[in-house]
matplotlib code that plots the C-alpha trace (Angstrom):
import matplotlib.pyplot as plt

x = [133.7, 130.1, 126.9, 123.7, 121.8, 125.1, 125.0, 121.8, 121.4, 124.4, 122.9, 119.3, 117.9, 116.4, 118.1, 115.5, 116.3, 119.8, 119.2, 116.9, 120.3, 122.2, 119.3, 119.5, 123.3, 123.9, 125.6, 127.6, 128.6, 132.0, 131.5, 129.5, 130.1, 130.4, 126.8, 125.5, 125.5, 126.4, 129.4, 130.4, 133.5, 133.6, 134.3, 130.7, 129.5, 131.2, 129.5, 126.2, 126.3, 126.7, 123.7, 121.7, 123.1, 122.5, 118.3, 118.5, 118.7, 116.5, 118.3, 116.8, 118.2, 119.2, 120.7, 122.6, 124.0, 124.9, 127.1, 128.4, 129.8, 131.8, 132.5, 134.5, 136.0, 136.6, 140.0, 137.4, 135.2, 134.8, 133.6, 131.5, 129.9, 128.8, 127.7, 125.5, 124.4, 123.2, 121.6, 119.0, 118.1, 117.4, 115.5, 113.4, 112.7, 111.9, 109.3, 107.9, 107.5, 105.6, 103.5, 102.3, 102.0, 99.5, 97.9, 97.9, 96.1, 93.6, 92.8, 92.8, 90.7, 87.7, 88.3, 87.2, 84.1, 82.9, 80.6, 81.3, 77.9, 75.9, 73.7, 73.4, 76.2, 74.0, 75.1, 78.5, 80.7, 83.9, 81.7, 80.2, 83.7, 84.8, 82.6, 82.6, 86.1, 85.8, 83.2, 85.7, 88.1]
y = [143.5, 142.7, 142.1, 144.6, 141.3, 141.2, 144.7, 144.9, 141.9, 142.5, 145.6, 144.9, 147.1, 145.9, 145.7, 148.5, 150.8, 150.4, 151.6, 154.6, 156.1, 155.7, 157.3, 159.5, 160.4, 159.5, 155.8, 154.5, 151.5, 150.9, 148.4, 145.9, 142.7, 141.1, 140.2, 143.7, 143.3, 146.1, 146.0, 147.5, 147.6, 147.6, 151.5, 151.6, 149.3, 151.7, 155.0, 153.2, 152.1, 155.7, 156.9, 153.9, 155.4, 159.1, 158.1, 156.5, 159.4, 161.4, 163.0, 163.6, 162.3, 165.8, 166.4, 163.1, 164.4, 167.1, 165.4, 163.2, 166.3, 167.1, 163.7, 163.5, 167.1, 166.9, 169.2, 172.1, 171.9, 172.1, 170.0, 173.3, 173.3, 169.5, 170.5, 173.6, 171.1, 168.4, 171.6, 172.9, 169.2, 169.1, 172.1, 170.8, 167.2, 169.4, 171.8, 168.3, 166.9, 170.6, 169.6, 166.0, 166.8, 169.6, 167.2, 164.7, 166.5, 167.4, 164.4, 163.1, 165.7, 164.7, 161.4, 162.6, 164.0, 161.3, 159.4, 156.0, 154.4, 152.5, 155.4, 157.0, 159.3, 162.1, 163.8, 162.9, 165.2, 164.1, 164.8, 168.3, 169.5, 168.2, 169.6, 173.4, 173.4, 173.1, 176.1, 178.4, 178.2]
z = [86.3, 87.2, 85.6, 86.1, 87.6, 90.2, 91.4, 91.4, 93.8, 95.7, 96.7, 96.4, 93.9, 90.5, 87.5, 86.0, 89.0, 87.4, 84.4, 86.1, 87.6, 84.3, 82.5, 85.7, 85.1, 88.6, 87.4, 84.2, 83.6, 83.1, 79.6, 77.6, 77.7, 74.0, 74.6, 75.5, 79.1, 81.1, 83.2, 86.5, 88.3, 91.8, 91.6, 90.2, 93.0, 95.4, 93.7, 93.8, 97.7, 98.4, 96.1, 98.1, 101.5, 100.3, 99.1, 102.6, 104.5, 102.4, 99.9, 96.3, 93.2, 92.4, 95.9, 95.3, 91.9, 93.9, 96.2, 93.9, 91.8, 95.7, 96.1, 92.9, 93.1, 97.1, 97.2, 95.4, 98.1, 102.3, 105.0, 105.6, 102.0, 102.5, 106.0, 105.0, 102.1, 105.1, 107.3, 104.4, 103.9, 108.2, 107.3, 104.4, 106.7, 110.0, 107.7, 106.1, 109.3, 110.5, 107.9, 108.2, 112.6, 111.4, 109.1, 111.7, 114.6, 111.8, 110.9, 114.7, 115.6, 112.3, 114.0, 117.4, 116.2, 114.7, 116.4, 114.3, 114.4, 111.8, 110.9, 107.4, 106.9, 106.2, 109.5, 109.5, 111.3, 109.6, 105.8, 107.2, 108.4, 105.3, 103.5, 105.7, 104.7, 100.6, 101.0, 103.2, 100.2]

ax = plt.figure().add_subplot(projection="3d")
ax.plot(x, y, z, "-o")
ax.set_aspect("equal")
plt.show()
């Protein structure tokens, strides 16, 4: 068995983000130690690498809950469910990504308009764009 402070620096996480997942539902810890610490067992360890690796690749603490529920049930569920699962999540990362490349050329394109010098911002192009923007909504 091993102490929060172990897991947690074995794996490089802090002790409170320990505690999060429990609160979370997404980790338990396997005892108490007779002085209230919390106790994992390398099971727990293992459970936790994978939520690390899931959060790594972008999955939400929901999603992760998700596949953890598969993960323990595995002979109720298909290579194609957990697939399907991973595509929606491409989907959600490749709309995201839509997102910030439109924000991106916007914000490259104030840039571009602005001249930069030392003079009062009063005819800023970046402010007036800005600023012709609030008043179309």
């Amino acid at each position: 068995m091993v102490k929060i402070g172990e897991i947690a620096k074995r794996l490089s996480v802090s002790t409170d983000t320990l505690r999060y997942y429990e609160k979370q539902g997404i980790l338990n810890s396997s005892a108490r130690s007779e002085s209230g610490y919390r106790l994992y067992s390398e099971q727990d360890v293992a459970q936790l690498s994978f939520v690390l690796r899931a959060k790594d690749v972008g999955f939400t603490l929901n999603e992760i809950k998700e596949l953890l529920a598969i993960k323990v049930d595995k002979q109720s569920h298909s290579c194609e469910q957990v697939k399907h699962f991973t595509s929606e999540k491409i989907t959600q990362v490749e709309r995201k990504i839509a997102e910030l490349n439109t924000i991106l050329n916007s914000l490259k394109l104030l840039h571009k308009s602005c001249c930069g010098g030392n003079e009062p911002a009063v005819h800023c192009s970046i402010l007036s764009a800005l600023e012709a923007q609030n008043d179309a909504r």
